[in-house]
Residue frames relative to the residue before (quaternion, step in Angstrom):
aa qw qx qy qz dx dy dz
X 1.0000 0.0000 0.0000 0.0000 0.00 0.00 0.00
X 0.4129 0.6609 -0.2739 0.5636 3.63 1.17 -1.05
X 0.8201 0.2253 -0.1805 0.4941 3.89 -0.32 -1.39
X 0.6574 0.2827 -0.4267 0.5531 3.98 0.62 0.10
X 0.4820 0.4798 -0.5665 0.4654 3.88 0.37 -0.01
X 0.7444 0.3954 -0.4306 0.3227 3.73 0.32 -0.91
X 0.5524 0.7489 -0.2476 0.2695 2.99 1.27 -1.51
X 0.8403 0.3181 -0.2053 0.3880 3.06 0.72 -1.28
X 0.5258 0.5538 -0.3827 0.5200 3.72 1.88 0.11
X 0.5190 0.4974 -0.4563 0.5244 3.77 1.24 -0.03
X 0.7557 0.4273 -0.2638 0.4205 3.46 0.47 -0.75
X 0.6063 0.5023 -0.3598 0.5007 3.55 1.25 -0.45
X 0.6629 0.5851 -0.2737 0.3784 3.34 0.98 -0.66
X 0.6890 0.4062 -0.2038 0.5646 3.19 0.86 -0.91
X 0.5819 0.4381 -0.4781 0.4907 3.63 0.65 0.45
X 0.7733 0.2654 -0.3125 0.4836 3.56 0.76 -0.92
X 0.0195 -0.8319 0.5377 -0.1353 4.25 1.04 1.33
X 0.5560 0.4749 -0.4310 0.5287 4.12 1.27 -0.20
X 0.6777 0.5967 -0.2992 0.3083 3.85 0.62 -0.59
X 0.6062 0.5779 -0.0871 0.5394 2.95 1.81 -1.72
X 0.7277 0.3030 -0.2330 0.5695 3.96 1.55 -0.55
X 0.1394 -0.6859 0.7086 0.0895 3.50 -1.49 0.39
X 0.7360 0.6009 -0.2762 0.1449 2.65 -1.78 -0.49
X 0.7747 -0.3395 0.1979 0.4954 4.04 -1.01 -0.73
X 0.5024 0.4534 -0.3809 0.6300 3.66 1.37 -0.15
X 0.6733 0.3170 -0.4746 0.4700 3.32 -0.62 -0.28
X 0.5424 0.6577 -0.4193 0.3122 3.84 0.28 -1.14
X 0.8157 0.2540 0.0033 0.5197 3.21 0.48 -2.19
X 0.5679 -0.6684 0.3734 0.3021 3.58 1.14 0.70
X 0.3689 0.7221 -0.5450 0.2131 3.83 0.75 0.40
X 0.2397 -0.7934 0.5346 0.1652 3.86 -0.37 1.11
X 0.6442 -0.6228 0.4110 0.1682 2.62 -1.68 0.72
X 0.0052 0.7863 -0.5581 -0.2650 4.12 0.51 0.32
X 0.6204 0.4276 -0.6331 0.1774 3.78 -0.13 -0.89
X 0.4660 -0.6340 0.4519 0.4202 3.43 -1.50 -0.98
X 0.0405 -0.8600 0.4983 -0.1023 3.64 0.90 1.45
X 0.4111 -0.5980 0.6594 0.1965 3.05 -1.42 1.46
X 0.2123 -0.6603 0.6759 0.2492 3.77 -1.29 -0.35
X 0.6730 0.4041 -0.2651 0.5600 3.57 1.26 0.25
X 0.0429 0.8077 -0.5825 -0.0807 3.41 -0.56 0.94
X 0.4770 -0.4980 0.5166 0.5075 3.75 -1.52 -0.46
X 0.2733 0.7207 -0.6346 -0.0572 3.28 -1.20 0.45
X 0.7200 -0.4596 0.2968 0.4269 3.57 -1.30 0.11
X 0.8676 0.1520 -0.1369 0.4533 3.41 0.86 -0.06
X 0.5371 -0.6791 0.4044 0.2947 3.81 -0.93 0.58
X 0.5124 0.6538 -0.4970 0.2510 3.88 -0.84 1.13
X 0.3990 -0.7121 0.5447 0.1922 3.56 -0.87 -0.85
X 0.2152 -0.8616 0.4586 -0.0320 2.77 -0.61 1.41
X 0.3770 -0.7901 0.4467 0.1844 4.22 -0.37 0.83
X 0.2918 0.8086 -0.5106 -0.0195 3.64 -0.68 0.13
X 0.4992 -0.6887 0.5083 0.1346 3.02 -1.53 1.27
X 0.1279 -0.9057 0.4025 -0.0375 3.65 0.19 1.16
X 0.0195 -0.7788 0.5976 0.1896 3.80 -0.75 0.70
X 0.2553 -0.7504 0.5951 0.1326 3.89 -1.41 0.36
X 0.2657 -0.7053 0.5839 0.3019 3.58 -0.96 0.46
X 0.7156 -0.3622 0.3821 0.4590 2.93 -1.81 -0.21
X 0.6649 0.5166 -0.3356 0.4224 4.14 1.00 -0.38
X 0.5193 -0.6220 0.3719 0.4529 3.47 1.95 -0.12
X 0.5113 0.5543 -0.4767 0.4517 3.65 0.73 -0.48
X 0.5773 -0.4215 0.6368 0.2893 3.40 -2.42 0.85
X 0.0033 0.6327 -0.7688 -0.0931 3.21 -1.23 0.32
X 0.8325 0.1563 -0.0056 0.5315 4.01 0.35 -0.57
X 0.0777 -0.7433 0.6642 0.0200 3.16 -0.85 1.36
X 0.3179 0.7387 -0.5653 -0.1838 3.65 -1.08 -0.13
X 0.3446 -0.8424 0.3627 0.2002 3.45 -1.06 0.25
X 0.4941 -0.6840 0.4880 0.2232 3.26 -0.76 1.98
X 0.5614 -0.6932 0.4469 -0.0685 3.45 -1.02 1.19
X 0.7617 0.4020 -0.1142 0.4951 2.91 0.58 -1.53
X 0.7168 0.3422 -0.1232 0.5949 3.53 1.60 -0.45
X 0.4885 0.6228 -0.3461 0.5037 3.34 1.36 0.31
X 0.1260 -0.8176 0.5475 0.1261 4.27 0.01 1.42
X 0.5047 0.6302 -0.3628 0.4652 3.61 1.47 -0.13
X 0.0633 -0.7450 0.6566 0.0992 3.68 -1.12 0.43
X 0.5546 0.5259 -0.4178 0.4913 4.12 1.21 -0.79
X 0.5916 -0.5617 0.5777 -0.0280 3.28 -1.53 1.49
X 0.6518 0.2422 -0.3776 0.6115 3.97 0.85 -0.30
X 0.5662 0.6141 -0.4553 0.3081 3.81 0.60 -0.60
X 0.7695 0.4767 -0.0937 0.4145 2.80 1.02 -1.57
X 0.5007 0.5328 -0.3390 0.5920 3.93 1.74 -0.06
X 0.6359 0.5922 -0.3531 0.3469 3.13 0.89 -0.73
X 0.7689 0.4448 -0.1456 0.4355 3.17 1.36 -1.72
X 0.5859 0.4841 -0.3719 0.5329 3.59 1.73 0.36
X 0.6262 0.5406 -0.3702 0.4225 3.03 0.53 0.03
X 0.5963 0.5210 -0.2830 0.5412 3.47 1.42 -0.43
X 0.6801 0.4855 -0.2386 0.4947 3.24 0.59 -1.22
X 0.6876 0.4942 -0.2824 0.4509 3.84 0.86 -0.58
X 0.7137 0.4846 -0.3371 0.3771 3.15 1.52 -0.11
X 0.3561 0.8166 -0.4007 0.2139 3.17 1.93 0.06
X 0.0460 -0.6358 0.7606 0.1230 4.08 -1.40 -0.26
X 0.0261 -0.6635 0.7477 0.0037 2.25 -2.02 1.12
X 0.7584 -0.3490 0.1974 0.5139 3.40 -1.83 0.39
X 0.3335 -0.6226 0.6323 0.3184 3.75 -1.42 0.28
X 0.3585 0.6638 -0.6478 0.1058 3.33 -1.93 0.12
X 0.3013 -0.7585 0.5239 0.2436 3.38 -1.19 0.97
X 0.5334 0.5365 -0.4941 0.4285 3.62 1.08 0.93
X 0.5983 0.5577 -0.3973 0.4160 3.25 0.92 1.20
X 0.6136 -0.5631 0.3232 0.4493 3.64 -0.39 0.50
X 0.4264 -0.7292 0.4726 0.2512 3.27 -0.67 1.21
X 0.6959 -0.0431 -0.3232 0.6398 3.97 0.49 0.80
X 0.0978 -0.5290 0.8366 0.1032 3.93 -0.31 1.27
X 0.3325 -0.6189 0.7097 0.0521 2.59 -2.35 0.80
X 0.2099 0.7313 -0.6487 -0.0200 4.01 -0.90 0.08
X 0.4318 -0.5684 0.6748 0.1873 3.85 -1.57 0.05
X 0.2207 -0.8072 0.5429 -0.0703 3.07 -0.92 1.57
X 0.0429 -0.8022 0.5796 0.1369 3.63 -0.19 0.56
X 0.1338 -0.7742 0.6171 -0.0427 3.82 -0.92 1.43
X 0.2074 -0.8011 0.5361 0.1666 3.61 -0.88 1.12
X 0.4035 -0.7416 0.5250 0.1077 3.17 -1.18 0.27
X 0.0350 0.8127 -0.5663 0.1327 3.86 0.62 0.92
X 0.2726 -0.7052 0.6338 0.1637 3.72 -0.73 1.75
X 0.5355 -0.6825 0.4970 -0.0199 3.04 -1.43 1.09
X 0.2174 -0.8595 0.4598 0.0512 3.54 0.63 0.94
């Protein structure tokens, strides 16, 4: 029951993926292509904030993480949740700001 409770919040999540972004991407409509969850498994329950930059090839180049909005304080939780987020892609084009910027919000669902 546990592994379909999550299931179905991984799957809810990734549908609502406009909520989970902010910022100058979302503005100028630049979609997301990978297939990113916004929920991961980790050892502990919270949520974790990042300030994100994108090239013109879509790739992260710069993650950082916005504290004050950040309910997580452990340091692997929070590697964990860059390392996901760093794997993200978005649409390419060089009619986009060569570092667009947006705010990611990444959950954190403890793994029983």
């Amino acid at each position: 029951m546990k592994k379909l409770t999550f299931l179905l919040l991984v799957l809810w999540s990734s549908t609502m993926a406009i909520g989970q972004i902010s910022g100058d991407i979302v503005n100028d409509k630049r979609s997301l292509t990978s297939d990113a969850a916004f929920v991961i498994e980790s050892h502990l329950n919270g949520k974790v904030v990042f300030n994100i930059a994108v090239n013109s090839k879509g790739e992260v180049t710069s993650t950082t993480v916005v504290e004050e909005e950040t309910t997580i304080r452990s340091t692997p939780a929070k590697i964990k949740a860059r390392n996901h987020v760093a794997n993200f892609k978005f649409s390419p084009g060089t009619w986009y700001p060569k570092h667009h910027q947006a705010r990611v919000a990444i959950t954190l669902v403890q793994k029983k």
